[in-house]
Structure formats: C-alpha cells, structure tokens
DRENDO-1510 file (C-alpha; in Angstrom, 1 decimal, always signed):
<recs>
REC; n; res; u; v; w
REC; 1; UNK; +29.6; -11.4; -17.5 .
REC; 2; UNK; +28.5; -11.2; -14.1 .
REC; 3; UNK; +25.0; -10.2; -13.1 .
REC; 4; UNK; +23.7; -6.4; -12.1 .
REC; 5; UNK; +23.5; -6.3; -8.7 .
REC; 6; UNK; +20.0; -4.5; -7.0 .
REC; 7; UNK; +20.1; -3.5; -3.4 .
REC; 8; UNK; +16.6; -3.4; -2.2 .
REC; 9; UNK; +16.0; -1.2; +1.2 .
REC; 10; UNK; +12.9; -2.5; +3.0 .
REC; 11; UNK; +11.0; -5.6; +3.1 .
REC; 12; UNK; +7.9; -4.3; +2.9 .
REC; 13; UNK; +5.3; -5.4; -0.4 .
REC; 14; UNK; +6.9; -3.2; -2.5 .
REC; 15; UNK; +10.2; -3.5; -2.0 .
REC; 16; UNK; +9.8; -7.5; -1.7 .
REC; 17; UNK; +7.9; -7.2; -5.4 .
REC; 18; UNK; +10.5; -5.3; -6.9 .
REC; 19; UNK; +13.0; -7.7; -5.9 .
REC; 20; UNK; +11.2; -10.9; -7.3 .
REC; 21; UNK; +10.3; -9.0; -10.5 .
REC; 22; UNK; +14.0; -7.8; -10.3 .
REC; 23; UNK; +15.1; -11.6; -9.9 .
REC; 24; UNK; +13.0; -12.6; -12.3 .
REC; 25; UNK; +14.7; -10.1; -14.6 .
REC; 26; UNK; +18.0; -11.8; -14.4 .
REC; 27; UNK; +19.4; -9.5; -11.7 .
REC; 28; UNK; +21.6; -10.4; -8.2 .
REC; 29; UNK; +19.3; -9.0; -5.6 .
REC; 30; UNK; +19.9; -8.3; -1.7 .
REC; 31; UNK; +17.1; -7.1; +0.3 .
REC; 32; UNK; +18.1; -4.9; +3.5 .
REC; 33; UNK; +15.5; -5.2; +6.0 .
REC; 34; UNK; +16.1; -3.3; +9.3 .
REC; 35; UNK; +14.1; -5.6; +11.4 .
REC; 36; UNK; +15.9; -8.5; +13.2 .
REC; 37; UNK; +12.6; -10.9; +11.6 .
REC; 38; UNK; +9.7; -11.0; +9.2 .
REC; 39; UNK; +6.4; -10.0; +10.6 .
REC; 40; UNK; +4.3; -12.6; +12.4 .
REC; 41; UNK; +1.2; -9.9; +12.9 .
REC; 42; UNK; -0.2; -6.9; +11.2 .
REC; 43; UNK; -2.7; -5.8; +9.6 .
REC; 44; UNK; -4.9; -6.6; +6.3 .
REC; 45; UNK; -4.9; -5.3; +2.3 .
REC; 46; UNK; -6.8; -5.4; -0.5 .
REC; 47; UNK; -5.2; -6.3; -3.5 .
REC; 48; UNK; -7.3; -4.1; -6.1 .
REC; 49; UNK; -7.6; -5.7; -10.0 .
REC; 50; UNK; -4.9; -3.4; -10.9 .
REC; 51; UNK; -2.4; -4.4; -8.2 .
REC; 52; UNK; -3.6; -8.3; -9.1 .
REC; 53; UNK; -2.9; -6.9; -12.6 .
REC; 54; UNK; +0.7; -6.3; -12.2 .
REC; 55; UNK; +1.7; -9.5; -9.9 .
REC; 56; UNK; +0.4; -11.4; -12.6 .
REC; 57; UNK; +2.8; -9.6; -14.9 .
REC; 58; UNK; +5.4; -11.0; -12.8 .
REC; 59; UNK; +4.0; -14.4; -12.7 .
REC; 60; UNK; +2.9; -13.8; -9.3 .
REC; 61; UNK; -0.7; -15.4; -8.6 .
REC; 62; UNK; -1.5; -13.4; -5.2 .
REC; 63; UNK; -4.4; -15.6; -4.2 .
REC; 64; UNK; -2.9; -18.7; -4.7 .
REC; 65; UNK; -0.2; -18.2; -3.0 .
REC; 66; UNK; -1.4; -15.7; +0.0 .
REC; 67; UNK; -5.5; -16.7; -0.4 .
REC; 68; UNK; -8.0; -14.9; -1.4 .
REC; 69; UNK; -11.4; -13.7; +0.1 .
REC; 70; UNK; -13.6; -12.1; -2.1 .
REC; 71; UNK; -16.5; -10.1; -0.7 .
REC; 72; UNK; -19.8; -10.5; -2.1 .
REC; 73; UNK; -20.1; -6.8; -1.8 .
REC; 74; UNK; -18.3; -3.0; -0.9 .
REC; 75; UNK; -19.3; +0.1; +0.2 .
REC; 76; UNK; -20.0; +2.6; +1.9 .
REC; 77; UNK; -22.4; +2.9; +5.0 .
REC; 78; UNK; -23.7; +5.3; +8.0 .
REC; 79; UNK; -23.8; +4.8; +11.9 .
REC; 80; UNK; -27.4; +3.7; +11.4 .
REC; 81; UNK; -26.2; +1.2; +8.9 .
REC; 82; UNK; -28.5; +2.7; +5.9 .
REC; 83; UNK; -25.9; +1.6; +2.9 .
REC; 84; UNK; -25.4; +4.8; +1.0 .
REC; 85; UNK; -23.6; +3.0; -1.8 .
REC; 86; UNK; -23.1; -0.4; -2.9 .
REC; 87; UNK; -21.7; -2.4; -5.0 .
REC; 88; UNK; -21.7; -6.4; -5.9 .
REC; 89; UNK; -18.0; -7.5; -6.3 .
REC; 90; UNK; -19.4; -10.0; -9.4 .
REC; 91; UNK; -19.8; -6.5; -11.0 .
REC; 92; UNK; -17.1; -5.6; -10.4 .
REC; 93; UNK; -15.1; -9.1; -11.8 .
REC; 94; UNK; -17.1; -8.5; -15.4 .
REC; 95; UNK; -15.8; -4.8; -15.8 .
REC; 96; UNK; -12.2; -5.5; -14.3 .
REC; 97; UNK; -11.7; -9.2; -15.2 .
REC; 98; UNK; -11.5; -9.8; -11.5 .
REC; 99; UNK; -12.4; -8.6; -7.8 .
REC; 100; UNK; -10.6; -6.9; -5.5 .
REC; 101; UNK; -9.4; -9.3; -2.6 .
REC; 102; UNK; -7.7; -8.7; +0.7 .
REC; 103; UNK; -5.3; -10.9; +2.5 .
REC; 104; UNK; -3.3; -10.7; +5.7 .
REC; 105; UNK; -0.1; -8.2; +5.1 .
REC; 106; UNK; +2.7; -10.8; +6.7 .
REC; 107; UNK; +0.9; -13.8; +4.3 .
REC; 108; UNK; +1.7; -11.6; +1.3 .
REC; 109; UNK; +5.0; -10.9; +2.2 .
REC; 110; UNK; +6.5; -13.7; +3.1 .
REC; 111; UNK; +4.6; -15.3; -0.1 .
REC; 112; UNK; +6.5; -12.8; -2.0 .
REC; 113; UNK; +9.7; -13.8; +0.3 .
REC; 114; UNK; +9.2; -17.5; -0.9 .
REC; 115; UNK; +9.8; -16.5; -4.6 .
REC; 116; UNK; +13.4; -15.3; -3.8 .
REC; 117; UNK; +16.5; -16.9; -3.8 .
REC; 118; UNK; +17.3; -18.0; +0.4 .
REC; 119; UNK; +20.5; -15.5; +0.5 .
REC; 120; UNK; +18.9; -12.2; -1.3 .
REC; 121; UNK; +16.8; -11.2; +2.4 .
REC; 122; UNK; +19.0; -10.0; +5.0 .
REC; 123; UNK; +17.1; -9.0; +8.1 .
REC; 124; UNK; +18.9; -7.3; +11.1 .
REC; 125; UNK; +20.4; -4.9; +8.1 .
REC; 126; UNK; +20.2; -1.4; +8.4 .
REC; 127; UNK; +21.2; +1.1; +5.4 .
REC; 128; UNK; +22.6; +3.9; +6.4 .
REC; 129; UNK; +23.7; +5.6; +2.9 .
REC; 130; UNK; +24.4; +5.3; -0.2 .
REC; 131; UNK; +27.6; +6.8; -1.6 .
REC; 132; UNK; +27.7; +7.5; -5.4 .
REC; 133; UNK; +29.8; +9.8; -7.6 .
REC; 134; UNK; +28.9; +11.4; -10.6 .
REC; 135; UNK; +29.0; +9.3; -13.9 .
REC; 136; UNK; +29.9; +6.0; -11.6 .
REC; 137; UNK; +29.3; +2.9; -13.0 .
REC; 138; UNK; +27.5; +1.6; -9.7 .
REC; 139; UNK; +26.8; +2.3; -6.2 .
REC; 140; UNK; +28.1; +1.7; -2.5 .
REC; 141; UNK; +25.4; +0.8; +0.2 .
REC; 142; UNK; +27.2; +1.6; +3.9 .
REC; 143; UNK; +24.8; -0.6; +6.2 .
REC; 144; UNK; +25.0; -0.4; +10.2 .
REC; 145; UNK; +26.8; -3.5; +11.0 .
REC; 146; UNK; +28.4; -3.9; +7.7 .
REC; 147; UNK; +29.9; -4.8; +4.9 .
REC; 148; UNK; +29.3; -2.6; +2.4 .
REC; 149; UNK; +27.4; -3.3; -0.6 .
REC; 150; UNK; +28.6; -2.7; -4.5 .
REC; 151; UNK; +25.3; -2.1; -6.4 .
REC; 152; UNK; +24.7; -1.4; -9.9 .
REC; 153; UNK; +21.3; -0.2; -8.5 .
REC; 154; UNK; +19.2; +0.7; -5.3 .
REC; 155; UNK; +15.8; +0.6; -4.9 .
REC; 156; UNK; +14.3; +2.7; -2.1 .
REC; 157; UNK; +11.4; +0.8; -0.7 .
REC; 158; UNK; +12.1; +2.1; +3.1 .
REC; 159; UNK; +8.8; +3.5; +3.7 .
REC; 160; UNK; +6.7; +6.7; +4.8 .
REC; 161; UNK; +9.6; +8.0; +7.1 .
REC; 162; UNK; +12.3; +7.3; +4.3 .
REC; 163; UNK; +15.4; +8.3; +5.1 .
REC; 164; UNK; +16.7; +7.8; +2.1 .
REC; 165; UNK; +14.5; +10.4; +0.8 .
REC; 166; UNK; +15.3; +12.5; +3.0 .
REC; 167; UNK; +18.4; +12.2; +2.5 .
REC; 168; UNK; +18.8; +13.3; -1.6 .
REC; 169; UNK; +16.1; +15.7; -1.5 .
REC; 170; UNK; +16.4; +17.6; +1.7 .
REC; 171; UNK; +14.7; +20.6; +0.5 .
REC; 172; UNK; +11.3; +18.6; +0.5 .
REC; 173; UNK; +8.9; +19.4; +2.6 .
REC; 174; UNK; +8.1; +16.2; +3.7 .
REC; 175; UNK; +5.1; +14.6; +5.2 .
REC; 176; UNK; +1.7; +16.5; +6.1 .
REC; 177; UNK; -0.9; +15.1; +8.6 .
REC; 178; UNK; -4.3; +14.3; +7.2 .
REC; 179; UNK; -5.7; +15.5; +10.7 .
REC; 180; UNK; -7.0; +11.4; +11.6 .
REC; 181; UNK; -5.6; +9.2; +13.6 .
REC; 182; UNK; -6.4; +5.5; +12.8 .
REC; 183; UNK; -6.6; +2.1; +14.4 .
REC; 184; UNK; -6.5; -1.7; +13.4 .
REC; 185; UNK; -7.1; -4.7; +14.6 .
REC; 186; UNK; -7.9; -8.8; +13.4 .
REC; 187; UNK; -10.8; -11.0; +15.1 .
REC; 188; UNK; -12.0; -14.1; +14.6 .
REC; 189; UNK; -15.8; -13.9; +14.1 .
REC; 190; UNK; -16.5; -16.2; +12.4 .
REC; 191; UNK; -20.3; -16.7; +13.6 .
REC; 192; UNK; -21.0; -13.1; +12.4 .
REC; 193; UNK; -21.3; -14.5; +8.8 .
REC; 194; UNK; -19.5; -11.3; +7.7 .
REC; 195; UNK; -19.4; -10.9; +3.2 .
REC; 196; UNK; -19.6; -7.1; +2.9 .
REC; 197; UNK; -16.3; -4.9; +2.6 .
REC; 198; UNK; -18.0; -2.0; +4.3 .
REC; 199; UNK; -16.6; +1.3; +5.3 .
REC; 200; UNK; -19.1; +3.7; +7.8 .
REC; 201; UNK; -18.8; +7.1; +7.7 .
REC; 202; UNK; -20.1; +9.3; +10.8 .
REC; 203; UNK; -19.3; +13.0; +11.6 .
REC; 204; UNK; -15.3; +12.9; +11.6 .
REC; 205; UNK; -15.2; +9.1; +12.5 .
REC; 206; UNK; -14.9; +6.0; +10.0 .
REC; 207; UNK; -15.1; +2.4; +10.9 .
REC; 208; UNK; -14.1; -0.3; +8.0 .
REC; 209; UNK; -14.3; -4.3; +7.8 .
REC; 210; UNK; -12.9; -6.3; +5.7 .
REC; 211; UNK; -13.0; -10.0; +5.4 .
REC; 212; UNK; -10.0; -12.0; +5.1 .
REC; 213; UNK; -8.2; -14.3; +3.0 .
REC; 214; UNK; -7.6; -16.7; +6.5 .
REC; 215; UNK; -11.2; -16.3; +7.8 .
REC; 216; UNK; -10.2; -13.4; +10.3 .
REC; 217; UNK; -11.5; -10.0; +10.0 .
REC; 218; UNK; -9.7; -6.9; +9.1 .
REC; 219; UNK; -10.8; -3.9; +11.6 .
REC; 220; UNK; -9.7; -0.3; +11.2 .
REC; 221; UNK; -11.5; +2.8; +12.3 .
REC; 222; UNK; -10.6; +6.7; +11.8 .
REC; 223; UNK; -11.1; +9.6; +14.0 .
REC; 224; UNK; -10.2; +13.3; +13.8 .
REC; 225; UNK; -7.8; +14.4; +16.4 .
REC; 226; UNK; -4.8; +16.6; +16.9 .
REC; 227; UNK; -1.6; +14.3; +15.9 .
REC; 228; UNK; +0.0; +12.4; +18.6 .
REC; 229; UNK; -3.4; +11.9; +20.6 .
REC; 230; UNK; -3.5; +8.9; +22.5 .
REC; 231; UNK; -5.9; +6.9; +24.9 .
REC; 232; UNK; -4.9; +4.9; +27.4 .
REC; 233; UNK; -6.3; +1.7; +26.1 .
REC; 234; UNK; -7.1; +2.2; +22.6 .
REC; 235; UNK; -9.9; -0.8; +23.3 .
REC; 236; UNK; -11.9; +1.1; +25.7 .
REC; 237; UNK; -11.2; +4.0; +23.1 .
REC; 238; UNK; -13.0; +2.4; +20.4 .
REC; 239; UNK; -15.9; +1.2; +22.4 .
REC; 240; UNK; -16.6; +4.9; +23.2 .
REC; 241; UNK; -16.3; +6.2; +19.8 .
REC; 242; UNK; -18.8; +3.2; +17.9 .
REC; 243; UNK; -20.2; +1.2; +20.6 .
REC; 244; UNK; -23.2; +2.5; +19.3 .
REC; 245; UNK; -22.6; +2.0; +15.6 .
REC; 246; UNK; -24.8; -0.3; +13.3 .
REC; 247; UNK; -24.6; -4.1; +13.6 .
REC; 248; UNK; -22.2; -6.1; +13.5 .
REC; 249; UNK; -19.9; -3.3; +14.5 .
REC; 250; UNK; -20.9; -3.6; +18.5 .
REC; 251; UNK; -20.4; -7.3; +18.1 .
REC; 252; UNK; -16.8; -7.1; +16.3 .
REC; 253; UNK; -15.5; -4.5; +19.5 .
REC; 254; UNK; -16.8; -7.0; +21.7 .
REC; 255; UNK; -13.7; -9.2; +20.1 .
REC; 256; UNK; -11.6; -6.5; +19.9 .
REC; 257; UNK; -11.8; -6.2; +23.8 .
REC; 258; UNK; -10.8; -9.6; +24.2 .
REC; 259; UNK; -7.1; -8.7; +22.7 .
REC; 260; UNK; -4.5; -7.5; +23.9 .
REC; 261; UNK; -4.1; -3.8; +24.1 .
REC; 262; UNK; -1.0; -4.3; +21.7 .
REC; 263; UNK; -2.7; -6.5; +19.3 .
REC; 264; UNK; -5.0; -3.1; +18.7 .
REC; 265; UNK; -2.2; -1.0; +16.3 .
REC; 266; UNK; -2.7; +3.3; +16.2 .
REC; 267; UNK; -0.8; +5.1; +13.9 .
REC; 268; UNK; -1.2; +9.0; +12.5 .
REC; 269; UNK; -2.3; +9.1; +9.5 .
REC; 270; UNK; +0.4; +10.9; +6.7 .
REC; 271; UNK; +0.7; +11.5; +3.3 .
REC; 272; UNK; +3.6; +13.1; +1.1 .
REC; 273; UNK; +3.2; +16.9; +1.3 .
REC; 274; UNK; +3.6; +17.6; -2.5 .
REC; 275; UNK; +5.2; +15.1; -4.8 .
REC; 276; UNK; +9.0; +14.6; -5.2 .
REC; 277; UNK; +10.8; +16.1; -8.1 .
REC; 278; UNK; +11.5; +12.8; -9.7 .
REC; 279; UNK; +11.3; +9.3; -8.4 .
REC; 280; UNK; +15.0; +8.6; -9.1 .
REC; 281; UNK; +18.2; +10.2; -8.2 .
REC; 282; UNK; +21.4; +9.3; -10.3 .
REC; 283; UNK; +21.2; +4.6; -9.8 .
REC; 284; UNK; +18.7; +4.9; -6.6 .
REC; 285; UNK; +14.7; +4.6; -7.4 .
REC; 286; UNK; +12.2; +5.6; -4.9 .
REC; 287; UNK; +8.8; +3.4; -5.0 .
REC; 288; UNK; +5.8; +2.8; -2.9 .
REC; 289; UNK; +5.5; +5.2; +0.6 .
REC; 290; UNK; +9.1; +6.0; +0.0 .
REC; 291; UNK; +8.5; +8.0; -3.0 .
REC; 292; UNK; +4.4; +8.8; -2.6 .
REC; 293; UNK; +2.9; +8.0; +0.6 .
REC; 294; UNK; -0.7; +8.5; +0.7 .
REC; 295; UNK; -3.7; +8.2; +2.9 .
REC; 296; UNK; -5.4; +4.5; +2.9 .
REC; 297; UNK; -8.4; +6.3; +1.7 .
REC; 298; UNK; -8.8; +4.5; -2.0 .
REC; 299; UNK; -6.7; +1.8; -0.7 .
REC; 300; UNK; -4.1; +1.9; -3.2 .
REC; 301; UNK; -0.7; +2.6; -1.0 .
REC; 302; UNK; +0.1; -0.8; -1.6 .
REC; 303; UNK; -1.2; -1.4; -4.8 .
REC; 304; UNK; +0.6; +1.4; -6.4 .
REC; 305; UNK; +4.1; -0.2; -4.7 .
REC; 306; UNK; +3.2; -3.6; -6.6 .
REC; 307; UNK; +2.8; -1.1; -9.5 .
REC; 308; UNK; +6.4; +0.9; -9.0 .
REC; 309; UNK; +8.3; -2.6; -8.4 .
REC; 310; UNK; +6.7; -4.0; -11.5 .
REC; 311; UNK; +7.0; -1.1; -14.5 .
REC; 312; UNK; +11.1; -0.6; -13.0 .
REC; 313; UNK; +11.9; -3.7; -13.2 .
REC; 314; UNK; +10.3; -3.9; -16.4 .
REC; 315; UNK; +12.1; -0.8; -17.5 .
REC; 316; UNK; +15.0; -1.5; -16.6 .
REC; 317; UNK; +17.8; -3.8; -18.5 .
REC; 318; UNK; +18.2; -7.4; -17.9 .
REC; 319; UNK; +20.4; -8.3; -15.2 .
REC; 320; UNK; +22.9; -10.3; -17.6 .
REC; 321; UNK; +22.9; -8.3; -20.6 .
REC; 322; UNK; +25.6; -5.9; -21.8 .
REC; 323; UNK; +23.4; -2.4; -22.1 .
REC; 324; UNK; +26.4; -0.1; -21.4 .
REC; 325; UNK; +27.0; +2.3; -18.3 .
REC; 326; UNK; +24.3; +4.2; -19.2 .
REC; 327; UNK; +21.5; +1.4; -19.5 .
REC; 328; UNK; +20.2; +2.3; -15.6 .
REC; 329; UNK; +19.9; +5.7; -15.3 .
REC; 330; UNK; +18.1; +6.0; -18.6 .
REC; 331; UNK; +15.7; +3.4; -17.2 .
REC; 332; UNK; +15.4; +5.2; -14.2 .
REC; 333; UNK; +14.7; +8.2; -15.6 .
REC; 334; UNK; +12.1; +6.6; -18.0 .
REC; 335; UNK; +10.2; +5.0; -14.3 .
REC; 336; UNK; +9.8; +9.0; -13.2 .
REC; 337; UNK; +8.2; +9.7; -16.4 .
REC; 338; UNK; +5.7; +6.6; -16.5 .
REC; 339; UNK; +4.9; +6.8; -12.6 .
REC; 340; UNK; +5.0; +9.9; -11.1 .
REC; 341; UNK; +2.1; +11.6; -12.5 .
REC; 342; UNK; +0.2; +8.8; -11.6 .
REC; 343; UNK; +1.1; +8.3; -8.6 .
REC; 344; UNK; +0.6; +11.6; -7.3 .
REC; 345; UNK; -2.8; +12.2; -8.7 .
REC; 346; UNK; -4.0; +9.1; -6.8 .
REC; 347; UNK; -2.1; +10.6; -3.8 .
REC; 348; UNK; -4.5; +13.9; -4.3 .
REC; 349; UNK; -7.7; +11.6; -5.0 .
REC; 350; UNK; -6.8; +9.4; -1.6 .
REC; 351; UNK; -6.9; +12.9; -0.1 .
REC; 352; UNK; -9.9; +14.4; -1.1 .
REC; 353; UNK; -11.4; +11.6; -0.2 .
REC; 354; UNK; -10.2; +11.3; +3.1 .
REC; 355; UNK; -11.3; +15.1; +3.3 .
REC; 356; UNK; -15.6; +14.0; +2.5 .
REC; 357; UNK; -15.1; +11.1; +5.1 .
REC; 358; UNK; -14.0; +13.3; +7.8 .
REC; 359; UNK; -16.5; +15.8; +7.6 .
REC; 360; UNK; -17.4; +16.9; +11.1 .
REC; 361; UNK; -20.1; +19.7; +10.8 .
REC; 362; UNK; -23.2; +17.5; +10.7 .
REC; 363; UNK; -24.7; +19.7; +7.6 .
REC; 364; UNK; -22.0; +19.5; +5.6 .
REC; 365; UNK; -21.9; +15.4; +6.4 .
REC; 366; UNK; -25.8; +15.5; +5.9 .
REC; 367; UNK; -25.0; +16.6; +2.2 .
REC; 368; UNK; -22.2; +14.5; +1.6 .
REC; 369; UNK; -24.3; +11.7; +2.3 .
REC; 370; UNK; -27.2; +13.0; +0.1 .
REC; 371; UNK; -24.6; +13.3; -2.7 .
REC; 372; UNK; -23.3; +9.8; -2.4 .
REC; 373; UNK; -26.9; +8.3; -1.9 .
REC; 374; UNK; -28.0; +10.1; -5.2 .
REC; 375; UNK; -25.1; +8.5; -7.3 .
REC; 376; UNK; -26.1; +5.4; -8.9 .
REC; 377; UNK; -23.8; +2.4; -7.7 .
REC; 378; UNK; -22.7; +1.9; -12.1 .
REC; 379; UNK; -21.3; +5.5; -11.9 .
REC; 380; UNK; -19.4; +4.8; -8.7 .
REC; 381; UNK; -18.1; +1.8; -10.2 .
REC; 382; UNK; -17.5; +3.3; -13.8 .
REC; 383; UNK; -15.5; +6.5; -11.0 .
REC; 384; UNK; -13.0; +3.6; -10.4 .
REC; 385; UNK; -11.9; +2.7; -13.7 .
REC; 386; UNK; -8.9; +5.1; -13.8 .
REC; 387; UNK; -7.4; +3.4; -10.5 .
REC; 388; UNK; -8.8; -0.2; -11.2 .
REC; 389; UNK; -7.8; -0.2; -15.2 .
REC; 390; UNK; -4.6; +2.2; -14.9 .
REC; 391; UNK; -2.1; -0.8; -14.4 .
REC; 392; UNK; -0.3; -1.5; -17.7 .
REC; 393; UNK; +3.3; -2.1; -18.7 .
REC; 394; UNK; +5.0; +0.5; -21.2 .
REC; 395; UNK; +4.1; +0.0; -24.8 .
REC; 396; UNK; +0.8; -1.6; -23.7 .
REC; 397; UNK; -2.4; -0.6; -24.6 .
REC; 398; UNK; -5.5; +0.7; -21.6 .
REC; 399; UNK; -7.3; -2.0; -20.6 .
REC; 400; UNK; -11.1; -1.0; -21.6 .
REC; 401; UNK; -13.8; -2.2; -18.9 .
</recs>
C-alpha cells in the first residue's frame, strides 16, 4: 500500500514540525515554501517547557540540535531599571522539568529541515489552491509554477496573512491591529555580560532582550502608533524612543546603529480578530499564525505551532496503515476539538497582556506597575503553569508542577 501523502504550505517552525512529526508518522511529505531559499537572518525565540515538551514528543531535542541559552533570570523591568518582577530560571527548571531557552529562528528551522527526507522541501513553490470535492478520497494542490499535487492531506502552516484561510472561510473577519508597532534586531555584545531575559515596560513603549543560543542578542522593542507608521531609519528611531532607558539598553542601540538599516526588521503587530470556526476544513488543517495568530506578548506564537504540528500528527492515522476514507477527516476534526479552545484563550491572554504593557496614561502605568511589584515572583511563576504545563498528547494525563 502506498503511503498518505501531506502537503505542508509554509516552511516556517510550524509547518516544518508538522512535517517531521508527520514523517516520522509514516507519511510522504512535501513542504511548499514560497521563498526561492531558507532564511539566512531573522530574528530570535524562546522555546517555552511546553513547546520543548512537545519536540521531545517527536524525538526532537531543540537544544541539541539548534543550542540552547538559558538565562539565569526573566522578567519584567521599568525605564529606570527598578525590576518589578523576577524570576530565577533554576526555578523555573524544578516546577517545569526545564527552562525556557531561545535560539536563533533560521537555526531552528533548518535543524528541523535537517530531520526530513532531502526531496520533501520544495522552495520557490507557491500554493495557490487547493481543489477538493465533497466525500473525495484526497486532495489537489494547484501551485504557481506547477505540477499539481495529489494529497491525502494539507496542512496550512502559511502564516499570519494566510491565504489559505482566507480562502475557506471568507466570512472571517480577519486580522485586528493591536495598536504597536514593533522592531528587532541581533548584536553581538558580548562584553556586556548579558544573563537576564528582561522585558521594560514604559508609558506605551517596551524594550526586550534576550540572550541567544549563538552568543548574539535578541533585541525587540514596542511602541504605540497608528498602523503603517514608519521612520526613516528605524536606528535613529530607536535611539530617540530608549536612548535614555536603563543600562545596558543605551549600550545595546549603540550596536544596533552599527547595522544596517535593513538588518533592523519593523513589522505591525496583528492578531486573529476572533477565532476561526474550526481549525480544519474537509482534508486541510490550519496550525500556528495560520489558524491563531497572536501577539508575541506571552511568547507562545511559536510554541503553540510546535504544539498544533505535534497533537495532528499525533491524531492522525499512520501514513502506511489501511484506516479507511474516513480515517483523516475524523482526525481532523478531533485536532479542532483538542486545540482550538486552547489556542484561542492564549490568543486572548497574549492580548490582555499586550493591552497592561501598552499603557500610555502615566497613572494608569503607575498602577500597573504597583500591581506587578506587589505580586510575589512564586505567584507569577505558579500564573504560568497553564501555558508552561498545558502541552500534553491526547489520552495523557496534566503534567503537575
């Protein structure tokens, strides 16, 4: 009997897990990437202990293969530097079983590229549809420069923009603008001795560093602006806005202004305006931004794709067994029901919190601030044992911190 056959859309992390979990499964994979090449430069992400969770379910061990750099601690910090939380990441490794770490995005996908079979990535390969009749047996993928593609299943994985959403629920509403903009950027600073994940939060402004798993530094800052606002070099920008921000922050623009203006990324900041109907639509499965985009707020867009890639393919039937027509769709079906409440209530969390970040009227940040101060640093840890302990197959039990 032949194998199923998955068309993946997107090479991004999610759609590259789902396809090694898929493989892994015993299915035929293809993964359609519309850029002509993998990426070479990008930005960082933390892998949180439920994202490490579920690559381990898959037999993928993220920091050996991409590195790891754990922080010695995270939180949260104002322009003055005064840490209003703070956490020790050991603590965190005793009630999670392990720490968050963060890695360069282009290490961890092509580390995830490495596990697949040399023919199943096709970059340079647009989708442009997917035609499927009622009660088919499988599906046909029309790409750009063709041929077309028989699939016994699609997985979209094409990102915040999706066309493929678009495309089968057009009645959406679609994305909504958290009212931020945000920017990113790696240095090398290595003299700064930097350990600390910290985010800062001022009056409608954010500034975040993250150590890397290469020894570069992760960079991303957050202001509140009408969408589509723009400076004319984002370096000069970001200078203006936190210049005069708590050490090292002064120190890390100073290496920012030594890039090139392209090497400093801006992008709008979105998230899914209300959650789709389902996460499946006949033999096509949405996962990751595709089917939930959210603000980076918790850091968990990517986590929650390793999540969606992993339960599928888990749901789903093995690639060379003899399940009958109806084997996928009831899978699929079955991955709407286990992820999209989930999902969607971390999408509302990542919100909310974006909303108490972005405070501008200073009385309102002024009590923000008070409230976070007066929380002590075990209760903001034991607040993220819902994201950090919600990974688990179906069938399995809750992990207990």
């Amino acid at each position: 009997m032949a194998k199923r056959h998955a068309v993946v859309v997107g090479a991004g992390i999610g759609g590259l897990t789902a396809a090694v979990a898929l493989d892994r499964r015993g299915w035929r994979v293809t993964v359609c990437e519309r850029a002509p090449e993998p990426p070479v430069t990008g930005a960082g992400i933390g892998l949180a202990p439920n994202a490490l969770r579920a690559l381990e379910a898959i037999g993928v061990d993220a920091a050996h293969a991409a590195g790891s750099a754990v922080a010695a601690t995270m939180g949260v910090r104002r322009p003055d530097g005064r840490w209003l939380t703070r956490v020790g990441t050991d603590a965190m490794a005793a009630r999670y079983g392990m720490a968050p770490i963060a890695v360069p995005r282009p290490a961890l996908t092509a580390a995830l590229a490495a596990g697949l079979p040399p023919e199943a990535l096709r970059h340079g390969t647009a989708v442009t549809g997917v035609d499927e009749a009622e009660d088919a047996d499988g599906v046909t993928v029309r790409t750009a420069a063709g041929p077309d593609l028989a699939a016994d299943l699609v997985v979209a994985a094409d990102g915040i923009h999706s066309p493929l959403r678009r495309a089968h629920f057009p009645a959406h509403p679609g994305l909504h603008y958290t009212g931020e903009t945000a920017w990113r950027a790696l240095v090398h600073a290595p003299e700064l001795r930097i350990s600390a994940m910290s985010e800062t939060w001022g009056r409608g402004e954010r500034f975040g560093v993250t150590p890397l798993s290469d020894g570069r530094l992760y960079l991303y800052a957050t202001a509140v602006v009408p969408a589509g606002t723009r400076s004319a070099d984002p370096r000069a920008e970001l200078r203006r806005r936190f210049g005069a921000w708590h050490d090292p922050i002064p120190a890390l623009l100073d290496r920012v202004g030594r890039l090139d203006a392209d090497d400093v990324l801006q992008n709008d900041l979105y998230d899914l305006a209300a959650p789709l109907p389902r996460l499946h639509h006949g033999r096509t499965a949405w996962l990751g931004d595709a089917a939930h985009a959210m603000a980076p707020n918790l850091g968990q867009g990517g986590c929650q794709a390793i999540e969606d890639a992993v339960i599928l393919a888990h749901l789903l039937p093995a690639g060379d067994g003899d399940d009958g027509p109806h084997a996928v769709p009831a899978a699929l079906a079955a991955y709407t029901a286990a992820r999209r409440d989930r999902t969607d209530a971390v999408r509302l969390r990542a919100r909310r919190v974006g909303r108490l970040g972005a405070l501008r009227n200073p009385l309102a940040a002024a009590a923000r601030d008070l409230a976070v101060r007066a929380t002590p640093d075990r209760l903001s840890l034991r607040g993220m044992d819902d994201l950090f302990n919600g990974f688990r197959l179906p069938g399995q039990r809750p992990a207990r911190p």
